[in-house]
C-alpha positions in Angstrom: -23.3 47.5 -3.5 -24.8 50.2 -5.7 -24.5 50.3 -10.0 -21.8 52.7 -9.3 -20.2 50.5 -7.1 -20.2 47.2 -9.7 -19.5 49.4 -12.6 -16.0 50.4 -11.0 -15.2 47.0 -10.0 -16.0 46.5 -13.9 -13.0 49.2 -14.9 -10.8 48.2 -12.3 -10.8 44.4 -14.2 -10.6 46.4 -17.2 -7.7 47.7 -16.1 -6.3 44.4 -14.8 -6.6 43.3 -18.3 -5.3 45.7 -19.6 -2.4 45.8 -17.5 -1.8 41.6 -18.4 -1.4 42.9 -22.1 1.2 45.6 -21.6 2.8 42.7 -19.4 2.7 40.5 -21.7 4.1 42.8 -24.5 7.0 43.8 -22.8 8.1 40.2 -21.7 7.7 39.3 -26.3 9.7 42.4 -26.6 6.9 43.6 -28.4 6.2 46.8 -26.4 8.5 49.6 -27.5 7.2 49.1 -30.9 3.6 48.8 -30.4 1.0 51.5 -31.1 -1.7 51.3 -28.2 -4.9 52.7 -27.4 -6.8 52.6 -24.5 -10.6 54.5 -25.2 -14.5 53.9 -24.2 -16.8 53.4 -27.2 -19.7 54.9 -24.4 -20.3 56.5 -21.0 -22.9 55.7 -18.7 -25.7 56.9 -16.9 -26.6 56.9 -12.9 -29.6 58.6 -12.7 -28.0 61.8 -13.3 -30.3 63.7 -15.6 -32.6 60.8 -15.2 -31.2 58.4 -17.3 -29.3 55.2 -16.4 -27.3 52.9 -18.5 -26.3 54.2 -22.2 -29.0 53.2 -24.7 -29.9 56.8 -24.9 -28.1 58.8 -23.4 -26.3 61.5 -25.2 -25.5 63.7 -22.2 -21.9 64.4 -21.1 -21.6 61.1 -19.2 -22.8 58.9 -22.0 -20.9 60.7 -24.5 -17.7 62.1 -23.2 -15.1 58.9 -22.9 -11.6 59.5 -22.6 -8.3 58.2 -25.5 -5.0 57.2 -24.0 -2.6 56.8 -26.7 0.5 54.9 -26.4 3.3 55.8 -29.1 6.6 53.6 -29.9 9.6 54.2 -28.7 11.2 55.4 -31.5 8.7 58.5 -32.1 10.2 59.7 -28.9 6.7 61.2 -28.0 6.7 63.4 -24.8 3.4 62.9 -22.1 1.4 65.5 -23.4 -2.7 66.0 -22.7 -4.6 67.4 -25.1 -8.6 68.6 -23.9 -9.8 69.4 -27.4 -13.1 67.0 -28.4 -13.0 64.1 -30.6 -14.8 61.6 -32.0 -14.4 57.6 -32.6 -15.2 57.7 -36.4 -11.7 59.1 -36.5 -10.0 56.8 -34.6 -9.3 54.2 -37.2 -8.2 56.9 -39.5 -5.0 57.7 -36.7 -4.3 54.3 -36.8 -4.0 53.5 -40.6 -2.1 57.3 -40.4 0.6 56.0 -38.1 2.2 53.4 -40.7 5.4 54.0 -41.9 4.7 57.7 -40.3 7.8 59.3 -38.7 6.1 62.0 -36.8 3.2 61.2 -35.3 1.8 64.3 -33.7 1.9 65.4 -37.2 -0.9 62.8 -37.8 -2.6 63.3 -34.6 -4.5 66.1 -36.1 -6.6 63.3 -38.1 -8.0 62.1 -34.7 -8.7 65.6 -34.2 -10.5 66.6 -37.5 -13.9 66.6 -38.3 -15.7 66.9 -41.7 -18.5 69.1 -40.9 -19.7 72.1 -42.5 -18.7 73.8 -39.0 -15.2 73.7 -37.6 -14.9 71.5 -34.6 -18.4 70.2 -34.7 -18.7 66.5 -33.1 -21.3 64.6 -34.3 -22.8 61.7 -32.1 -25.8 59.1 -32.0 -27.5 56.8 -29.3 -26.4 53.5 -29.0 -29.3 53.0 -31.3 -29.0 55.9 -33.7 -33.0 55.5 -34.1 -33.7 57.0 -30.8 -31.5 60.2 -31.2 -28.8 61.5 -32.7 -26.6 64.9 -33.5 -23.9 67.2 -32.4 -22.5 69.1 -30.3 -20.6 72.5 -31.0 -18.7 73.7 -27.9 -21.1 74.2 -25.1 -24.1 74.0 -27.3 -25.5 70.1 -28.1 -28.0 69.6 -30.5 -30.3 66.6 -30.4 -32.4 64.8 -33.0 -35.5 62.5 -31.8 -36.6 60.9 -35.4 -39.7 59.3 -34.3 -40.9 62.2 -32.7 -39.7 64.5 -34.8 -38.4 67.3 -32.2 -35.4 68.8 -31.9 -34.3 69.9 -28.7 -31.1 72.3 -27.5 -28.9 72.0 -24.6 -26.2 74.4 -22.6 -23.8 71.7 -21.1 -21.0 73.2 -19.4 -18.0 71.5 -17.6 -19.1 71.0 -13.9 -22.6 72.1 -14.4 -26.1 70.9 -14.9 -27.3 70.2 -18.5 -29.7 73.2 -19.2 -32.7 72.8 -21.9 -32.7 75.6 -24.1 -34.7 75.5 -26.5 -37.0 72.5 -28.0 -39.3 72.5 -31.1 -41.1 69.9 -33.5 -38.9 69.8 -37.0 -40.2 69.2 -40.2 -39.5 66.4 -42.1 -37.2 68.9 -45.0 -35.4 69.8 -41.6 -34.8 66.1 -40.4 -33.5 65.3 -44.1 -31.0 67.7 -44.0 -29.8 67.1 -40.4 -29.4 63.4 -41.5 -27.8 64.1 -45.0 -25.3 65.6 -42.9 -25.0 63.4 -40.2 -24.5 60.8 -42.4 -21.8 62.3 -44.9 -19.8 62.7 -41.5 -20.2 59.1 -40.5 -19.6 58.1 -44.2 -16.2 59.9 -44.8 -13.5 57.9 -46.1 -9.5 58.5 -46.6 -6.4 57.6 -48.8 -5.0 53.8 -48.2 -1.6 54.5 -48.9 -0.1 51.1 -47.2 -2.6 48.0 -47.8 -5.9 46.8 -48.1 -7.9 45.2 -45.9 -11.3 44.9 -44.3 -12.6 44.4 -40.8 -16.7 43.7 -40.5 -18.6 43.1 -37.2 -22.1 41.8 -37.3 -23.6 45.5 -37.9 -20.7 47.6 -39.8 -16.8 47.7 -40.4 -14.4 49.3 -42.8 -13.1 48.5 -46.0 -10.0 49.7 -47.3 -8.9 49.1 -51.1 -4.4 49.8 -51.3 -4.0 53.0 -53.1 -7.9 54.2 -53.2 -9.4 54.5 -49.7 -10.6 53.9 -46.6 -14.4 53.7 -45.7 -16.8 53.4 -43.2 -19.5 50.7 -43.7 -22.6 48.8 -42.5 -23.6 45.6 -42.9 
């Protein structure tokens, strides 16, 4: 059996579990009012453009991972499928958005937004951010090697081969400003209008404080 092989068998028991949940919330009653969301925190890599795994790989396949969003009942949300990009830093954002909100596709643009000096710019890092990190603006991706220093350019086109365009050794005023910016996305925070709370893993989390905000942290 090949990588590819295993790694479906791995989403199809995914999907088995996942499957047991929505089970198991309609038989509590619990499933016409229940917000779900099914996403991918990464992709992975096959060999295509000679990386496997997902340790560092911030092409297409280790980046692009799709959101299925599950509304109650009562919103009386229509299928609908939206292509435009997003990112995970927004994610929580939606969720904290949809309480006590009566029109949800109102708030969907939060999932949608990004805080960037450029409209529709998503901003991305390797699973660990010290390898490579950046952003991509529609079929133009941008990556950051710090210990290298060298920033390289890629065309990446739906169906097509990623293309190098352009690759060249930044300085270290260059790499500051990339990462002042990089970081005041990844750092943005939002109103808490409902409550507080605070969810920490063992390397970040967020913190929110009930009329003040939400906010990204790291342990």
């Amino acid at each position: 059996m090949s990588a590819f092989e295993r790694y479906l068998k791995l989403q199809q028991r995914a999907d088995l579990t996942l499957g047991k949940i929505i089970e198991d919330l309609k038989q509590k009653g619990l499933y016409d009012n229940t917000l779900i969301i099914a996403l991918a925190d990464h992709g992975e890599g096959f060999g295509i453009n000679n990386v496997k795994q997902h340790v560092a790989n911030f092409y297409d396949e280790g980046l692009h991972v799709p959101a299925v969003i599950k509304f109650p009942a009562q919103f009386k949300v229509k299928p609908k499928l939206i292509k435009q990009q997003y990112s995970l830093v927004n994610v929580a954002h939606f969720v904290v958005d949809q309480l006590n909100n009566k029109n949800p596709l109102s708030k969907i643009k939060n999932l949608l937004s990004f805080k960037s000096k450029h409209k529709n710019t998503v901003y991305f890092n390797c699973w660990n951010e010290r390898k490579c990190f950046g952003w991509k603006e529609g079929e133009l991706k941008t990556v950051l090697f710090p210990k290298t220093n060298t920033t390289k350019t890629y065309s990446e086109i739906n169906n097509q081969p990623t293309k190098l365009i352009s690759e060249h050794k930044s300085t270290d005023l260059e790499l500051q400003k990339m990462q002042d910016e990089f970081d005041l996305y990844f750092n943005q925070s939002w109103k808490a209008k409902y409550k507080a709370f605070k969810y920490l893993n063992e390397t970040s989390g967020w913190n929110c404080i009930k009329g003040k905000s939400c906010k990204f942290i790291k342990n």
